[in-house]
C-alpha positions in Angstrom: 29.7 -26.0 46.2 30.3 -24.6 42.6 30.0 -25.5 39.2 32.3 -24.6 36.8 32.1 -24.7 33.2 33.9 -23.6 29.5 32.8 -23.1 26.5 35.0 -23.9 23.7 35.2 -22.5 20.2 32.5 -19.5 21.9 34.2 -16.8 19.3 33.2 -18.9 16.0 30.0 -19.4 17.3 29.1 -15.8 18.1 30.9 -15.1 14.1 28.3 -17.9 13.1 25.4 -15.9 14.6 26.8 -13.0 13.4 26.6 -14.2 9.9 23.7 -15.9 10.0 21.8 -12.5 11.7 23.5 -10.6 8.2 22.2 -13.1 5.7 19.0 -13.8 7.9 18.2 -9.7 7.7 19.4 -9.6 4.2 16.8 -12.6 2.7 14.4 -11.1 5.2 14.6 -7.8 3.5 14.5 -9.2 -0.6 11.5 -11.3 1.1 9.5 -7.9 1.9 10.2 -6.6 -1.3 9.0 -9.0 -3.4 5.6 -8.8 -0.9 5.8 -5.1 -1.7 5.8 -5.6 -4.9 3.3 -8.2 -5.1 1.4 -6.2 -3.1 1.5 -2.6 -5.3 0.7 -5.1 -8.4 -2.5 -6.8 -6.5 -3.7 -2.9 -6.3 -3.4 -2.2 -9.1 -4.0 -5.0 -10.9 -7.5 -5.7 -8.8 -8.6 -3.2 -6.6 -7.6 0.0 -9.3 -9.5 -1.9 -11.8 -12.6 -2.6 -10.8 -13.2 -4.4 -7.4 -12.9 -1.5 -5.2 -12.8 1.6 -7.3 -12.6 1.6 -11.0 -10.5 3.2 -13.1 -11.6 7.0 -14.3 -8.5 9.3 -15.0 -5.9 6.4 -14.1 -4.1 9.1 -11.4 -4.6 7.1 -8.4 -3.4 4.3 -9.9 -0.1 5.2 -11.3 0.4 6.9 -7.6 0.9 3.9 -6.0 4.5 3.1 -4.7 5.9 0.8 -2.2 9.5 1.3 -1.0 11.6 -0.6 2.1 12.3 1.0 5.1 14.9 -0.8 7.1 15.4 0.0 11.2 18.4 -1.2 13.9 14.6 -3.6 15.1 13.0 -3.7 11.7 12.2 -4.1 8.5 8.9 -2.5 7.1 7.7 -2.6 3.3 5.5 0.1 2.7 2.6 0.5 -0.1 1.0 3.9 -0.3 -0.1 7.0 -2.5 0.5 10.5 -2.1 -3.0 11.8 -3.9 -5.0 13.7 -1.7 -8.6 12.2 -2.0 -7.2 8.0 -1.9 -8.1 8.7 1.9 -11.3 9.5 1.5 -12.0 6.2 -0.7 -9.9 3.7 1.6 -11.5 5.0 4.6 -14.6 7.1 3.7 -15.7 10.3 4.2 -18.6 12.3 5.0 -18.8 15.9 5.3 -19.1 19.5 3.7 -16.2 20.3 0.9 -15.6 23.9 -0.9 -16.0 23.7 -4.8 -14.3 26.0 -6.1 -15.6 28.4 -8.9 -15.8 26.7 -12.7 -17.2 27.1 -15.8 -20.4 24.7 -16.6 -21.7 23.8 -20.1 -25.8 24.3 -20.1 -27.6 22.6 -23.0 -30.6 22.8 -21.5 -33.0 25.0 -19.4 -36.1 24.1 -17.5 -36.1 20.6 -19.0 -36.1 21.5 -22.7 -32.7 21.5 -25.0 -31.2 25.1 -26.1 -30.7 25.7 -29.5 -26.6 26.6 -28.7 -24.9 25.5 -25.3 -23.7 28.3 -23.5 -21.4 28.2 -20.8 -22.1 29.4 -17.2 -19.9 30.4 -14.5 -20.9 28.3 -10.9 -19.4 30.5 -8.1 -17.7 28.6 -5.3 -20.1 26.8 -2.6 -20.1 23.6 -0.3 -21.6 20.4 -1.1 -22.4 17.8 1.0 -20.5 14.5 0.6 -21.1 10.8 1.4 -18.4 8.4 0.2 -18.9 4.8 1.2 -15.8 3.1 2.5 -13.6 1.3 -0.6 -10.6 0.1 0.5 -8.3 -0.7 -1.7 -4.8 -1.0 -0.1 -6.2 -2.6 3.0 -8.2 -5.2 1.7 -5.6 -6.0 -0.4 -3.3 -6.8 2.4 -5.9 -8.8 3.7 -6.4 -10.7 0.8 -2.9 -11.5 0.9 -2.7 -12.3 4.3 -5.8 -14.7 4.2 -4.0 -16.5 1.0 -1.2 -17.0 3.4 1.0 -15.3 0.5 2.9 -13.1 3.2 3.8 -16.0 5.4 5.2 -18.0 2.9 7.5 -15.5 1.4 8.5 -14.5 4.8 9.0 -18.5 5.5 11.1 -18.8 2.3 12.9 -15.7 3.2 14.3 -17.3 6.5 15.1 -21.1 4.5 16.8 -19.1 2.2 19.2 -17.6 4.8 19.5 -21.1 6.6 20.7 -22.7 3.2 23.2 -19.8 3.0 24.2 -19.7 6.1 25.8 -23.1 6.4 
């Protein structure tokens, strides 16, 4: 015994999927940029400015970029800074670093004020340092994800390619 069947109309419906894959990927991808985005403004809107870390030179904060990275499988939105001590906030850090050799202003000696300030010369040595853990990029994701602001662009993202895939 054998069943036999046919599938009518099969090429329009694999061009439908087809379609519907290219605007699905296509709102998918606007969708993670505008979470990127809101994402790099939360940063530095929130966490650059006071509730992680606050704001001394302003370096770190106008190092933060986020930029789309799109696969064959995926689509990734990423937000990140290329200055070399963000690690040691976002994650801590405790160790030994070099300091390098600099010039220091004295104004005082053995507790009492000098009449002129003169400058000294500190020769290179290691300190000892103990950063507590301030994430900034992390928690900020978090944040976002607990607000449910990331699953509701993504959710929009897909309706979006539904609507203009019909």
């Amino acid at each position: 015994m054998s069943i036999t069947g046919e599938i009518k109309g099969d090429r329009e419906v694999v061009a439908d999927l087809r379609r519907f894959d290219a605007a699905a990927r296509g709102e998918i991808q606007k969708g993670i940029g505008r979470i990127t985005l809101k994402l790099l403004t939360r940063v530095k809107a929130q966490k650059l400015s006071g509730q992680a870390l606050n704001v001394r030179t302003g370096r770190l904060r106008r190092s933060i970029t986020q930029r789309i990275e799109s696969g064959a499988e995926e689509i990734s939105g990423i937000v990140g800074t290329n200055v070399d001590y963000a690690a040691a906030h976002e994650y801590g850090f405790k160790g030994a670093v070099t300091v390098k050799q600099h010039l220091r202003l004295v104004k005082q000696a053995f507790g009492r004020p000098l009449k002129s300030p003169v400058w000294s010369t500190v020769g290179t040595h290691t300190k000892n340092v103990s950063l507590p853990e301030r994430s900034f990029l992390r928690s900020a994701l978090a944040d976002m994800k607990n607000a449910g602001i990331i699953e509701a662009e993504i959710d929009a993202s897909i309706a979006r390619a539904i609507e203009a895939a019909r």
